[in-house]
N, C-alpha and C positions, 0 to 999 in steps of 0.2 A: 030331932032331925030324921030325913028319912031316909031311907035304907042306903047303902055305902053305894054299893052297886049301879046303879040309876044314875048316881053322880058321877062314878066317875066314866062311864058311858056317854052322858053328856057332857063332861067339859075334857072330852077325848073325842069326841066328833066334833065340838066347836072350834079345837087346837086344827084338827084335820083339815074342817073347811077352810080356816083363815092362813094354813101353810098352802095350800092349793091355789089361795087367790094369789100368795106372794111372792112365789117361789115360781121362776120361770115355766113357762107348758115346753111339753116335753118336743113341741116340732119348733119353739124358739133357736133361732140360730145361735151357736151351732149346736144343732140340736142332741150330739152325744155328748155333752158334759151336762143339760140338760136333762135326758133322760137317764142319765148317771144319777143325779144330785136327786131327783126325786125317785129313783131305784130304793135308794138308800132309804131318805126321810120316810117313804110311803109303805117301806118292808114290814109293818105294824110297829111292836113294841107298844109297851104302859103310858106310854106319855107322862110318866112320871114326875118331870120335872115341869114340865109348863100347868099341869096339873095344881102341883107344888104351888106352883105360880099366882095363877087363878086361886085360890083357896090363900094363900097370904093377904093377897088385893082385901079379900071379902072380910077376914078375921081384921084388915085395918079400917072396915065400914066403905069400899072401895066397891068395883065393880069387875065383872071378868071383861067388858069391854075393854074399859081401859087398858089393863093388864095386858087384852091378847098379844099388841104385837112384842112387848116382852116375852111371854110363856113362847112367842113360835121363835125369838131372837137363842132360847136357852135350847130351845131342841135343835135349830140348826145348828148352833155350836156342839151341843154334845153329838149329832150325827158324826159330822167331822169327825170327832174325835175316834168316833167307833171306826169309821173308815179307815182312818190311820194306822189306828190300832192291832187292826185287823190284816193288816199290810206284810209280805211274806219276809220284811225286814225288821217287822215288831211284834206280835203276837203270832203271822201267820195259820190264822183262821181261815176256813173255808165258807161256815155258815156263821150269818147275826141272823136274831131276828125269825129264823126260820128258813131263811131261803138262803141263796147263795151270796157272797159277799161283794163289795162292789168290786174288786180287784178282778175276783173273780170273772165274774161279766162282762167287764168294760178293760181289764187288762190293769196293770200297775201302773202306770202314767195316767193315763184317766182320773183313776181313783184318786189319788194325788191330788190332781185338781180338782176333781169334785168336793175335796175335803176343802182347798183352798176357799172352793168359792162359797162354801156354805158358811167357811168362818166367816166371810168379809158381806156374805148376807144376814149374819147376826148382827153386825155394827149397823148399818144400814137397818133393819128393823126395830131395834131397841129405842133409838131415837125417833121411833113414829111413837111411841109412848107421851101421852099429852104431861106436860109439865106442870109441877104442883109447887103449891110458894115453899115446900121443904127442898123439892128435891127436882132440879135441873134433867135437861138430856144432858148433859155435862157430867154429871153422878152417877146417871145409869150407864153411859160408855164408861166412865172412869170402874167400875166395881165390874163392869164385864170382862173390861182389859186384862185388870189388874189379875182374876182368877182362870184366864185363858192362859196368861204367861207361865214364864219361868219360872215363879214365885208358887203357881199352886198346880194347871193342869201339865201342861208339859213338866214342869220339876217335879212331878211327881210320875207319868209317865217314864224319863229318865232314871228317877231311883226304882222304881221297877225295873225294866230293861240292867240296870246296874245289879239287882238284886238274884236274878236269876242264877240258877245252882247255886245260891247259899244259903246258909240256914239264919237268917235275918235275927238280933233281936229284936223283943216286942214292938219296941220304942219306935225303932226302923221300920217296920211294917206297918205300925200305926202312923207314920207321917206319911208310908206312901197313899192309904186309903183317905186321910185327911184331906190329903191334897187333888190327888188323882179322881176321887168319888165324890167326897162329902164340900168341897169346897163348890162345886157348881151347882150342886143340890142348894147348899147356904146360900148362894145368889142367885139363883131362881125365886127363897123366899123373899129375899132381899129386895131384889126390883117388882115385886107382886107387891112388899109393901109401900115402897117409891112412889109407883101407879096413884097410890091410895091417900097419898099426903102423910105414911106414918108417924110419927112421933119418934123420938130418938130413946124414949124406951121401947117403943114397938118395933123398932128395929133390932135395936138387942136382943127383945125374945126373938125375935125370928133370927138371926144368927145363932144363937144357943140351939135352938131346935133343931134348924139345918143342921150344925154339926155333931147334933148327935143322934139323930137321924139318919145323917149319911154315913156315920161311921157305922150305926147296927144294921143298917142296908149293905154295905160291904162284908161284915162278919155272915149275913145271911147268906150273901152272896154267895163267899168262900164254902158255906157247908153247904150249899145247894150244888156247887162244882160237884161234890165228894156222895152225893148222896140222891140226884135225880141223873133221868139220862139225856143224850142231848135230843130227842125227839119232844119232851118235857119242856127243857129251858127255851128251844129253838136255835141254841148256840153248842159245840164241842164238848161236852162233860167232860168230867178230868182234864182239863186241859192244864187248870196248876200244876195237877201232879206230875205229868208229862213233860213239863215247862221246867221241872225242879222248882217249881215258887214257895215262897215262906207263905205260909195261909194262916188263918186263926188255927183252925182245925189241927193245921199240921205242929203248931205251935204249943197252943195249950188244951188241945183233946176237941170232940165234936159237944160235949155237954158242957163244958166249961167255956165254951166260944157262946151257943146260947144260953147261959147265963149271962154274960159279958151284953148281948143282943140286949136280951130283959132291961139290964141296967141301964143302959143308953135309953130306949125306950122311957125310960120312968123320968130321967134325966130332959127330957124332948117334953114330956107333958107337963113337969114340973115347971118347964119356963114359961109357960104358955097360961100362966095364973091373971097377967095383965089384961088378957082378954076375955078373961068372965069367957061366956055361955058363946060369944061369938068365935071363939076359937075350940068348937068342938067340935067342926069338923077337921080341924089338925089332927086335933086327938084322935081320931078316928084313921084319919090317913096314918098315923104312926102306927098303929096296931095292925093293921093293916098289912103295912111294909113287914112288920113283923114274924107274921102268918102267914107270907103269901109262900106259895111249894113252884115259886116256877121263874 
């Protein structure tokens, strides 16, 4: 395969174009929740997940066409979420991304609904995903719903928010990253395999890898808060510690949290045996996550 680099360059400028076509222009009426909603999505970031995305499609012999309007349906959801997130009632961040945050700019009602509408433009995109004899528009709303809800992203938002100033056991801190992180990473592989007509073992590895994937992508996380600054991240440094949050770090030390990272990692590659040689560049993308200082 050729260099990681180049890839994901280009299927991070092809996510870009095809959110650009999709996603209202910014003098569309009314044009400030508009030029809110793509403040937000356009602030850079990895495109990590639609990424994800793209790279399941392929590992199931699929295509990143197909895929795209899944991979941009997973990034406007997780926008949202950051939006929210970021909101002076739930994280009260000033920067994502690098720049300012959307509350920030556009004020808290705005943002609000800029987050609204970005969710209810993720339903509306997923279903332009052409339909395969495995898997309906019907399965790709049903598995977006399902990890948007109470059940994974907001239940898991909520026991964070619940979590703050205490000292969490492991178990509780691992359900909030489960949920809050690693579960929309799992479906972003999830409907990349869809796209592709997977096989319902090719789904299972891509579920196993999502999640553990997105859990050593959170434990990175966690020690990148404690250990880069925020001109680095593009986002608040320290901000768990400030927050009082249970973090891996804070929990079981910075070297035994990347330990924990390694494992999950080896655990991500190991499922991904199904796919022979065509799933190497998963493998790749998980090292990847692993390595990355930002």
């Amino acid at each position: 395969m050729s260099d990681l680099k180049p890839y994901l360059a280009e299927r991070c400028a092809f996510t870009d174009s095809l959110l650009d076509q999709l996603i209202p222009s910014a003098d569309t009426a009314p044009a400030t929740i508009h030029k809110a909603m793509r403040h937000s999505v356009f602030a850079g970031g990895k495109r990590l997940r639609p990424i994800l995305c793209l790279a399941a499609a392929e590992a199931c012999g699929g295509t990143k066409e197909a895929a795209g309007p899944a991979a941009c349906a997973v990034e406007c959801l997780h926008t949202y979420s950051l939006i929210h997130d970021d909101l002076p009632s739930m994280d009260n961040d000033d920067f994502r991304r690098g720049v300012p945050t959307c509350h920030k700019v556009f004020g808290d009602g705005i943002a609000v609904l800029a987050g609204d509408a970005l969710q209810a433009l993720a339903f509306e995109l997923v279903v332009k995903t052409p339909a395969t004899a495995r898997h309906t528009a019907g399965d790709l709303v049903r598995e977006l719903a399902v990890t948007a809800g109470s059940l994974h992203l907001v239940g898991g938002q909520v026991a964070d928010l619940e979590g703050e100033g205490k000292k969490l056991p492991l178990e509780a801190l691992r359900f909030i990253h489960e949920n809050k992180t690693a579960a929309l990473l799992t479906t972003s592989m999830k409907l990349g395999g869809m796209s592709a007509n997977a096989t319902p073992e090719q789904m299972q590895a891509l579920h196993d890898f999502g999640m553990a994937t997105g859990l050593a992508f959170q434990i990175i996380d966690d020690i990148l808060d404690v250990t880069q600054t925020s001109e680095k991240l593009g986002k608040s440094a320290g901000k768990d510690l400030a927050s009082e949050k249970s973090t891996y770090p804070a929990l079981i030390g910075l070297d035994a949290s990347r330990d924990e990272a390694h494992r999950l990692t080896q655990v991500a590659h190991d499922s991904l045996k199904v796919f022979g040689e065509n799933g190497q560049r998963l493998r790749e993308l998980a090292d990847y996550l692993l390595s990355r200082d930002y």
